[in-house]
C-alpha positions in Angstrom: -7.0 15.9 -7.2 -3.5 16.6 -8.0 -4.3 18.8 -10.8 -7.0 20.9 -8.4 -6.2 24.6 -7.4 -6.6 23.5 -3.6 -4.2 20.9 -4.1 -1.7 22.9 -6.7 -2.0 26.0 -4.2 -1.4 24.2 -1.2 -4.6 24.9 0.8 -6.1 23.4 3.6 -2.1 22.2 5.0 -2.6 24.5 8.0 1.0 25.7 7.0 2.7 22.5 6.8 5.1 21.2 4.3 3.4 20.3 1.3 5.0 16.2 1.6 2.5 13.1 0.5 3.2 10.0 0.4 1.7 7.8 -2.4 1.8 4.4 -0.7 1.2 1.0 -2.7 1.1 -2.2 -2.5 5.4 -3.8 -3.1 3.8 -6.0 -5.4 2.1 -3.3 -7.9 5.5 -1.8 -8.6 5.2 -2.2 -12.1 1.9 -1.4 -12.4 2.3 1.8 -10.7 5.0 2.7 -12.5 2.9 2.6 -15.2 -0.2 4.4 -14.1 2.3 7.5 -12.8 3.3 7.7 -16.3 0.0 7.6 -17.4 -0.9 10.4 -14.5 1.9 12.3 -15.8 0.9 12.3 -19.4 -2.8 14.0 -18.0 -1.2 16.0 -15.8 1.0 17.4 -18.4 -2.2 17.8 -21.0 -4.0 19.7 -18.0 -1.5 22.1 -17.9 -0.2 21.4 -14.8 3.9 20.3 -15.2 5.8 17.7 -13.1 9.0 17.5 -12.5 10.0 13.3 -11.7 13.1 12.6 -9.8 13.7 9.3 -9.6 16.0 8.5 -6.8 18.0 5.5 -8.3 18.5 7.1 -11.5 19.5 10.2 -9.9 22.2 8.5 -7.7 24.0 7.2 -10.2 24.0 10.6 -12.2 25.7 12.0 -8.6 28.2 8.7 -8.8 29.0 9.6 -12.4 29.2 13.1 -12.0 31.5 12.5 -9.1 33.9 9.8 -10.8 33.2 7.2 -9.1 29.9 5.2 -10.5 32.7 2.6 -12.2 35.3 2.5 -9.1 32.0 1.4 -7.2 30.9 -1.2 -10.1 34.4 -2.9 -9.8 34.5 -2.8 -6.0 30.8 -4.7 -5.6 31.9 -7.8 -6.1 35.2 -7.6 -3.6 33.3 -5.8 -0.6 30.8 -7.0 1.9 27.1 -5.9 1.4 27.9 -3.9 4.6 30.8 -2.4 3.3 29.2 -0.9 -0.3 25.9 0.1 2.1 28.7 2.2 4.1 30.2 3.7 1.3 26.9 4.7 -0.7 25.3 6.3 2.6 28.3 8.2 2.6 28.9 9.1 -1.1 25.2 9.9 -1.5 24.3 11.6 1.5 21.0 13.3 1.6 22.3 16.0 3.3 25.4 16.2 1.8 24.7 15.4 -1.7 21.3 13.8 -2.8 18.8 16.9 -1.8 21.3 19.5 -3.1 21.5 17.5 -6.5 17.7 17.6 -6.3 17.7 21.1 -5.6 19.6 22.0 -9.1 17.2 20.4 -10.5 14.8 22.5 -9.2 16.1 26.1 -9.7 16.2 24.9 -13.2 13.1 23.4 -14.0 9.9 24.8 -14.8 6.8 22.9 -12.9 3.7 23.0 -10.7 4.1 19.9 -8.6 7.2 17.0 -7.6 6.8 13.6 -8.0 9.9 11.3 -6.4 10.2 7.7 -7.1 12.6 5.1 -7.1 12.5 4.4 -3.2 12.8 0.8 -3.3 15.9 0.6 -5.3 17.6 2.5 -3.0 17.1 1.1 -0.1 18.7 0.5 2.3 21.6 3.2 1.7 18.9 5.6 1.3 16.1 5.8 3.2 12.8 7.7 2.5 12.9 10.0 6.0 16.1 11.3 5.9 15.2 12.3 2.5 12.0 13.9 3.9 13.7 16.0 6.1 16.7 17.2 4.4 14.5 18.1 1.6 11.7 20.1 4.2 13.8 23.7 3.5 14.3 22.5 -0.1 11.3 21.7 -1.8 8.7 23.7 0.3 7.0 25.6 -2.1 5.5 23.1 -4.0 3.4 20.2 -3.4 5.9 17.0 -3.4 4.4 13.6 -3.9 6.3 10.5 -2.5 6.0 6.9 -4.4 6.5 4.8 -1.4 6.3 1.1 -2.1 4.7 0.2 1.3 2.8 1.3 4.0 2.0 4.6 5.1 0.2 4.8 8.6 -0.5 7.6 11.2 -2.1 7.7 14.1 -2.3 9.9 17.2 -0.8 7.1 19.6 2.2 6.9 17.3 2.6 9.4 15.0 3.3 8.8 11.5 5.2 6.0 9.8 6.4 4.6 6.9 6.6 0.8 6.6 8.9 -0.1 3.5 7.6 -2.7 1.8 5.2 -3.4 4.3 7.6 -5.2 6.3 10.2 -2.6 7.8 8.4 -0.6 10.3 10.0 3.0 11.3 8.1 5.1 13.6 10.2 8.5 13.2 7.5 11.4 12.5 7.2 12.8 9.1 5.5 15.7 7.9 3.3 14.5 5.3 0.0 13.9 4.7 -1.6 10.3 2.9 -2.7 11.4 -0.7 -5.2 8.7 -0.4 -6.9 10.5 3.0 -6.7 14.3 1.4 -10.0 16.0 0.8 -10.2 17.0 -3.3 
């Protein structure tokens, strides 16, 4: 599907963001892992380029690049859970800093579709919406394919949600479509 015109030209959205969510099972982690690589390998051979952010990785480039991934190593183990949660919602805003780090790597990358990845391991100082919609003016011109390691649900009584691994329920609305319920 992915590697389909329809899909790569973004038909059939009726103009809306080209977002979808990937969902999977918590447990299949490493599996899918796995099988995305393997996707991305006959993706690649098909002509059609991805460019893979993996949000964990690509917050500690942003602490590095920002001087502080080793302050933030030797303050762990002093500071409450609350306290480092605080300070990395902060340091790696989405607005601020994570979707305009994700942007660079846009305007200099060549590809045809973006796959994002890492959501667990962020969690909870990032969360999956707020990435969503800071990256709706961002990333709009390209279909954008969320790994999301839990549920994704929607329904005309309440609207779309993402349940992170299958347990945290959040009912905001998101603009993005199931890429297990879109036509090939």
């Amino acid at each position: 599907m992915i590697s389909g015109q329809r899909f790569l030209k973004k038909q059939g959205l009726g103009n809306e963001i080209p977002f979808f969510i990937c969902p999977f099972k918590p447990e299949d982690s490493v599996e899918v892992e796995r099988q995305k690589l393997k996707l991305v390998n006959r993706l690649e051979q098909a002509g059609v380029r991805i460019l893979e952010i993996n949000l964990y990785d690509l917050s500690i480039e942003i602490l590095k690049e920002r001087g502080i991934w080793n302050q933030i190593i030797e303050m762990e183990a002093t500071v409450s859970k609350e306290q480092l949660k605080e300070l990395l919602q902060g340091v790696l805003d989405p607005e601020a800093h994570l979707v305009p780090a994700i942007a660079a790597k846009l305007a200099i990358t060549e590809f045809e579709v973006l796959f994002l990845s890492g959501v667990g391991e962020v969690f909870p100082y990032i969360r999956s919406h707020n990435v969503l919609n800071n990256l709706q003016s961002t990333a709009k011109d390209k279909p954008t394919v969320l790994f999301f390691p839990g549920n994704y649900t929607h329904s005309l009584q309440t609207g779309a949600s993402l349940d992170l691994f299958e347990r945290m329920h959040d009912d905001k609305y998101y603009r993005a479509f199931n890429i297990f319920h879109c036509e090939v």
